[in-house]
KOLNUVEX-488627 format. One record per residue: y, x, z of N, C-alpha, C in turn; residue number from 1. Coordinates in Angstrom, 3 decimals, padded with zeros to 6 digits, always signed. Example, Ala and Ser with C-alpha at 12.3 -4.5 7.8 and 13.67 -1.06 7.14 Angstrom:
2
-005.690/+013.190/+007.800/-004.500/+012.300/+007.800/-003.300/+013.200/+007.800/1 $
-002.250/+012.850/+007.080/-001.060/+013.670/+007.140/+000.030/+012.900/+007.870/2 $
# end
This chain:
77
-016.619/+003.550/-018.634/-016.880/+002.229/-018.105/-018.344/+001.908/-018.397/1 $
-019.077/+001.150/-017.093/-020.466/+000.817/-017.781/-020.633/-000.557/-017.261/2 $
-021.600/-000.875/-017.948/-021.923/-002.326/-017.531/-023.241/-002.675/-016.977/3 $
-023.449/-003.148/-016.260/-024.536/-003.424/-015.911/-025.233/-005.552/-015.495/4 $
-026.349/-005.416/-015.698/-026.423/-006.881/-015.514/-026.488/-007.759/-014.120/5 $
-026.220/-009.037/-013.719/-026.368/-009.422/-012.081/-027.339/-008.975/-011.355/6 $
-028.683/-008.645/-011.380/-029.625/-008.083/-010.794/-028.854/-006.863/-010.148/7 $
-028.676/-005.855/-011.675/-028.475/-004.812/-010.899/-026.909/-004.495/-009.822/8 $
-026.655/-005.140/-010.067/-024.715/-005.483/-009.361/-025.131/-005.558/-008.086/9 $
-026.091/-006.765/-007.910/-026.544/-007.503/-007.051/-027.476/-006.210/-005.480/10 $
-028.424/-005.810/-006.386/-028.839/-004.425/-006.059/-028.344/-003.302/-005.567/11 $
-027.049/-003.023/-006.711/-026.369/-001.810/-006.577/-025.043/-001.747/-006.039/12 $
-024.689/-003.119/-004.931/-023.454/-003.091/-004.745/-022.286/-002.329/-004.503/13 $
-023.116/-001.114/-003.462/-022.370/-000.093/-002.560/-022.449/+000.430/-003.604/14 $
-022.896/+001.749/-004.678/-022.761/+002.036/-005.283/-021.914/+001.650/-006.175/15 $
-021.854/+000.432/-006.735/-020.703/+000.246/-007.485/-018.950/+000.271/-006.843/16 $
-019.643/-000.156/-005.903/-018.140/-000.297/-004.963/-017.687/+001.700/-004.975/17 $
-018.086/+002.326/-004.566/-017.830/+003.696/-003.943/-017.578/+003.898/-005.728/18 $
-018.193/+003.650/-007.059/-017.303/+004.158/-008.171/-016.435/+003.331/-008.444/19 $
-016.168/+001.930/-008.043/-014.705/+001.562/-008.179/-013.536/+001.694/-007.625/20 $
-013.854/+002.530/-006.743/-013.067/+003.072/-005.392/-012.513/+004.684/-005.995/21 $
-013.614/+005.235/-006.840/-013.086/+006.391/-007.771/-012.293/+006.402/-008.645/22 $
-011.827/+005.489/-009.202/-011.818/+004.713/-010.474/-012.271/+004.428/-011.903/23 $
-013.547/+004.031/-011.526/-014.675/+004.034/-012.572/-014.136/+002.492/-012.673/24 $
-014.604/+001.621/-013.627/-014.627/+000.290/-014.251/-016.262/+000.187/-014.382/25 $
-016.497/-000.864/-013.820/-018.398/-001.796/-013.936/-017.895/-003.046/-014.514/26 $
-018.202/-003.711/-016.166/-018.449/-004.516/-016.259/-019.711/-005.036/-015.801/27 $
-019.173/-006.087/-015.485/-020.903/-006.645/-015.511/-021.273/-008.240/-016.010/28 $
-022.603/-008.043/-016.333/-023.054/-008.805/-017.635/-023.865/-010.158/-016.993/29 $
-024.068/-011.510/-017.797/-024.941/-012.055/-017.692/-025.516/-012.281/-019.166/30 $
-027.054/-012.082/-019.002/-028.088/-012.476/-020.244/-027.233/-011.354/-021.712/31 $
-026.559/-010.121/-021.263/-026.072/-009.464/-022.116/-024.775/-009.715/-022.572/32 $
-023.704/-011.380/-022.036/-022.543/-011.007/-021.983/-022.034/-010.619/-021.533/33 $
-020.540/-010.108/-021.060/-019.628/-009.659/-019.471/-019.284/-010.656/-019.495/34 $
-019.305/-010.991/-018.047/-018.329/-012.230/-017.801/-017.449/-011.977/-016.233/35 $
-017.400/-010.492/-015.946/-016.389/-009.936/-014.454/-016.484/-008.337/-014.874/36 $
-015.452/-007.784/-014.278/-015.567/-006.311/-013.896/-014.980/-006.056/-012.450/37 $
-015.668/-004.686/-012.230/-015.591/-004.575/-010.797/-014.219/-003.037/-011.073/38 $
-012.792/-003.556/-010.755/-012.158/-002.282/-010.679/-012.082/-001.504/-009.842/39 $
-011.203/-000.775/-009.388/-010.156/-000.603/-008.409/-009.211/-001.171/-007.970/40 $
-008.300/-001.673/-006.543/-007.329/-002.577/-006.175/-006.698/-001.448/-005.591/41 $
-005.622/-001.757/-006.322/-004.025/-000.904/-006.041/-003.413/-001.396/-004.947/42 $
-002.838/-000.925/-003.652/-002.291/-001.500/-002.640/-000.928/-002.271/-003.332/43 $
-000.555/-003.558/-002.813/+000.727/-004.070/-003.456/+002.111/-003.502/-002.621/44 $
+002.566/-003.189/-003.512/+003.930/-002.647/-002.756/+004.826/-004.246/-002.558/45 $
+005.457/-004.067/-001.453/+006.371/-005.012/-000.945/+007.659/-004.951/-001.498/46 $
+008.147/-006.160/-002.390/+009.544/-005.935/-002.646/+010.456/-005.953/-001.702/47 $
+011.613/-005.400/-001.838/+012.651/-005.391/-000.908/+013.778/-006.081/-000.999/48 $
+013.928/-006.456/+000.456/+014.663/-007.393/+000.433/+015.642/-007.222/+001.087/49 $
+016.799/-007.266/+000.353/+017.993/-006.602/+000.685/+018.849/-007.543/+001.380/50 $
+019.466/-007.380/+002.283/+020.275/-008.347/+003.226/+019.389/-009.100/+004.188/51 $
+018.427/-008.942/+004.427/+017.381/-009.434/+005.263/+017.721/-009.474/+006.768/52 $
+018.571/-008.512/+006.744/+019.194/-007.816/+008.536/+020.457/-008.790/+008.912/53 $
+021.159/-009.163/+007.824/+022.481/-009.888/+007.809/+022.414/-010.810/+009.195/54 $
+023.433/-010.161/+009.923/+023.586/-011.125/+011.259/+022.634/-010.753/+012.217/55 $
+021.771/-009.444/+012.459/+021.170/-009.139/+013.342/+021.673/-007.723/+013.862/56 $
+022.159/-007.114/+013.111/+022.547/-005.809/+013.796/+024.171/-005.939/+013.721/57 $
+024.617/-004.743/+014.950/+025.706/-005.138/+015.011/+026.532/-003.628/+015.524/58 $
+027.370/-002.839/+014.586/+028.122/-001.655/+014.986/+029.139/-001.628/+015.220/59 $
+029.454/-000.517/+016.473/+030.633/-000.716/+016.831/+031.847/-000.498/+016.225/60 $
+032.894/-000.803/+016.488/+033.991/-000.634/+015.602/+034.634/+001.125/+015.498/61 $
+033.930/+001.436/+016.838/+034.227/+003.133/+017.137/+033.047/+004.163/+017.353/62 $
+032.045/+003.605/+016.769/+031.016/+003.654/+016.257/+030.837/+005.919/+015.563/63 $
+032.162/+005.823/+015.255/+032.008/+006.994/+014.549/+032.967/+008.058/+015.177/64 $
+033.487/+007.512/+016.249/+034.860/+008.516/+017.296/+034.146/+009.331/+017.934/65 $
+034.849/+010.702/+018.131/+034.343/+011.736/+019.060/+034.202/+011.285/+020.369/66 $
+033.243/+012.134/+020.805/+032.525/+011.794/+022.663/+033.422/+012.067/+023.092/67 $
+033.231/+011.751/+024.113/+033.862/+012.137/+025.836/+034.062/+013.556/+026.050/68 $
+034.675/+014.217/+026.362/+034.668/+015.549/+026.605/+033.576/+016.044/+027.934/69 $
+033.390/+015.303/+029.116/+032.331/+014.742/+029.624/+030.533/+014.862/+029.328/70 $
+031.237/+014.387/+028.341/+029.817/+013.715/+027.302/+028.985/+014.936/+027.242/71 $
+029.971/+016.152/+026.155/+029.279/+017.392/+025.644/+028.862/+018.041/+026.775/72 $
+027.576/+018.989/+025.928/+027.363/+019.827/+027.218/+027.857/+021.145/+026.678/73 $
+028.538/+022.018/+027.369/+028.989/+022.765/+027.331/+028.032/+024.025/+027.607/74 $
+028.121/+025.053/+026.729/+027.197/+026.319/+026.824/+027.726/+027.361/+027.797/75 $
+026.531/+027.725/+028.534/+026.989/+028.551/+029.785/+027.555/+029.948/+029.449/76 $
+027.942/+030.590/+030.082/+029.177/+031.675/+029.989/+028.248/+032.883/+030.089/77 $
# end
């Protein structure tokens, strides 16, 4: 991790950005304190939400019965 002061942040933005994107850590300083760091941002995963569908989909009751005899295609001889 390094730190650097607002000038150079200010200066060195892209650069800092492309090592926080590595996952390097930039504190950075004013007059020699830190007072921010520049991380990396983790994409947020979406919780799930279960029953969300309730009352939109809808299966049939025979849903799982064999086809039509029709239906199949039959392999040639």
């Amino acid at each position: 991790m390094s730190t650097v002061n607002i000038f150079q942040a200010k200066t060195q933005l892209s650069k800092l950005v492309e090592l926080a994107e590595q996952g390097q850590d930039t504190i950075i300083a004013r007059a020699g304190k830190p007072v921010a760091r520049l991380t990396k941002l983790e994409p947020q995963k979406k919780a799930i939400r279960y029953g969300s569908l309730k009352g939109k989909v809808w299966i049939a009751d025979d849903f799982d019965a064999p086809l039509p005899e029709d239906f199949l295609i039959k392999p040639e001889a």
